[in-house]
Structure formats: structure tokens, C-alpha cells
C-alpha positions as a Markdown table, in Angstrom:
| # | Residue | x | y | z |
|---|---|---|---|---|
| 1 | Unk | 135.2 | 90.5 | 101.0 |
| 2 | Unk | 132.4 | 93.4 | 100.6 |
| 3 | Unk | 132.9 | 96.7 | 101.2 |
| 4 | Unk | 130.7 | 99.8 | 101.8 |
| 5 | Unk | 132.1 | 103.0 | 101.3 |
| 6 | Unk | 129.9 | 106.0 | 103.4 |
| 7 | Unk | 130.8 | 109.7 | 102.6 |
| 8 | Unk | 129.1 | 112.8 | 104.3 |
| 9 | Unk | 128.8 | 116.0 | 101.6 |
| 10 | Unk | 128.0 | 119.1 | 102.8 |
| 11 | Unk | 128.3 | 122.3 | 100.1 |
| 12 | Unk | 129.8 | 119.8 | 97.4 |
| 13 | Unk | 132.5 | 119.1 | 99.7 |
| 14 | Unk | 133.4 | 115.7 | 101.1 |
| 15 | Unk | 133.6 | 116.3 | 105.3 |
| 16 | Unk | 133.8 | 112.8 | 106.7 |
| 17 | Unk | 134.5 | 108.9 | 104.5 |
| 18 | Unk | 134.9 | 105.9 | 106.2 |
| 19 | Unk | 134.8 | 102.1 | 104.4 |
| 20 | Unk | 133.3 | 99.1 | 106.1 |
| 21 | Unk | 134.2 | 95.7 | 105.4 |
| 22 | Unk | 131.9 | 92.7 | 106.1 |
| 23 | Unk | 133.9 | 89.0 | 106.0 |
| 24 | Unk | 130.6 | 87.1 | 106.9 |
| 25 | Unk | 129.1 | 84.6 | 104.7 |
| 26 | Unk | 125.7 | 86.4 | 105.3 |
| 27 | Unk | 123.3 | 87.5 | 102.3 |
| 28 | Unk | 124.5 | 90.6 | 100.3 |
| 29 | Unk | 121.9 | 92.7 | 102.1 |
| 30 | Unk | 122.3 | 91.8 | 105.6 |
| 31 | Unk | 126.1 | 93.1 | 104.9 |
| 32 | Unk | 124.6 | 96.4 | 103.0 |
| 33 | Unk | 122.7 | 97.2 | 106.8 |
| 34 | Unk | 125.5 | 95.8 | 108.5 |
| 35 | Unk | 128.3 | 98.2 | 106.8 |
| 36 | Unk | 125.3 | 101.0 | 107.2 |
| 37 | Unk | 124.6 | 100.7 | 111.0 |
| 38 | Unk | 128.5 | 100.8 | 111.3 |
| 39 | Unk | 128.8 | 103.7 | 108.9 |
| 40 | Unk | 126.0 | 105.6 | 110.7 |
| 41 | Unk | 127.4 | 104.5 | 114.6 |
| 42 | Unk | 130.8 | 105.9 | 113.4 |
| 43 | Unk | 129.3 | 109.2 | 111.9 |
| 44 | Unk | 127.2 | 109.2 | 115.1 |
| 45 | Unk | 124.0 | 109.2 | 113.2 |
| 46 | Unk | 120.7 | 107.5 | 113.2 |
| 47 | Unk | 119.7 | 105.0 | 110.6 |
| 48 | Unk | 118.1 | 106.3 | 107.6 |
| 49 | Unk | 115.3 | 105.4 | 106.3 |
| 50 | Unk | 115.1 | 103.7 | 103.0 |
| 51 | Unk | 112.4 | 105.2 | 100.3 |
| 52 | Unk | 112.1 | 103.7 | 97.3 |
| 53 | Unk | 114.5 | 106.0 | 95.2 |
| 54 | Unk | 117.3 | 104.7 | 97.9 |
| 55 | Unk | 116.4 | 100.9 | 96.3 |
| 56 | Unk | 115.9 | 101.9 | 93.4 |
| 57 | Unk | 119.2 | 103.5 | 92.6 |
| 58 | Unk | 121.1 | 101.5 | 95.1 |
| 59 | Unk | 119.9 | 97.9 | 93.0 |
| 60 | Unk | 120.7 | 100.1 | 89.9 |
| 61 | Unk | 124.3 | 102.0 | 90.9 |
| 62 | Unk | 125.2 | 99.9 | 93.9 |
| 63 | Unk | 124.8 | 103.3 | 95.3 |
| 64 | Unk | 122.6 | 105.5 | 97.7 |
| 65 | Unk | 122.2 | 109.1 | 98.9 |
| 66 | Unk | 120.5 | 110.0 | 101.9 |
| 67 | Unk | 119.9 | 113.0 | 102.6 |
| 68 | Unk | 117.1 | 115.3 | 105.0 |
| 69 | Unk | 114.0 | 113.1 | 103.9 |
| 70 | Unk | 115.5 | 110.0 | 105.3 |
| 71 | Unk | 116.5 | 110.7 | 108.7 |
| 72 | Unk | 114.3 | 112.0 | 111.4 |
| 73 | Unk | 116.8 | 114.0 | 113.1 |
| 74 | Unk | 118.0 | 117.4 | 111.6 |
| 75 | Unk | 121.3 | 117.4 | 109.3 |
| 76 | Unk | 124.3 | 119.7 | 109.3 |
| 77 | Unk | 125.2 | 118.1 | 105.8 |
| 78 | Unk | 123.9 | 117.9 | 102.9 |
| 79 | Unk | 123.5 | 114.2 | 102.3 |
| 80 | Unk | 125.1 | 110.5 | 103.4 |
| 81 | Unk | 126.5 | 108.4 | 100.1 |
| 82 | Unk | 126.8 | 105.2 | 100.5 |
| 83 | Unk | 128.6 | 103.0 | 97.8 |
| 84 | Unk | 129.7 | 99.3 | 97.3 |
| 85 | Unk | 133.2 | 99.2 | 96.2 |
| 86 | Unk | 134.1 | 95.5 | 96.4 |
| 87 | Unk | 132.5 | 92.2 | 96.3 |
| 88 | Unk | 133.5 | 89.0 | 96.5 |
């Protein structure tokens, strides 16, 4: 099972979490955009765009923050995390 954990911060507070699971037997990064288009649908976002400190640190940490440079929209939070916390 994978899992993608997606947080919203705003002000060093946590506002909104949700996890995501992904059963498929798809490639680990179809079910990172998966898990993301769900997380982002549920938060009623847009998808972010990925630079390439996203991959970076997401290949690195298994981790990601977006915050205002990735979205086109404007933000009332601080930043999106999103964070694998199981695969197998």
C-alpha cells in the first residue's frame, strides 16, 4: 500500500491533513500525482507546479512543500506538505 500524507500550514500551524492511499500496481510516481490530485481536489486546490527544489527534496526526504511559487492561484496559507508515509 502507498500513502501520501498532504498538510496545509498557515502561521506554523497545521489547518487541514488528509492521507491518500493508492492500492494500484502503477509506478511509484503515477501514485505520488495520483495521492496529489486527490490531496489538492479534497483541499479544493489547483495542482502545483513542480520546480526543481520540489524533486529535489521530494527524491531526497520523500517530502515536498509547496507553497506561493507553485501555484498560480493566490494562497490563504502558507504552504502545502506533502509526505510519503508508507510503501509497500
Amino acid at each position: 500500500m502507498f500513502r501520501l500524507m498532504g498538510t496545509i500550514y498557515k502561521d506554523t500551524h497545521m489547518v487541514k491533513s488528509t492521507v491518500i492511499c493508492d492500492e494500484t500496481d502503477t509506478s511509484r510516481t503515477k501514485k505520488v500525482f495520483h495521492c496529489l490530485d486527490a490531496i489538492c481536489y479534497e483541499f479544493d486546490l489547483e495542482k502545483p507546479l513542480w520546480l526543481d527544489v520540489n524533486i529535489k527534496d521530494f527524491q531526497k526526504h520523500a517530502k515536498a512543500r509547496f507553497n506561493q511559487d507553485n501555484f498560480i492561484e493566490v494562497l490563504d496559507f502558507d504552504f502545502l506538505e506533502i509526505q510519503v508515509i508508507e510503501e509497500g
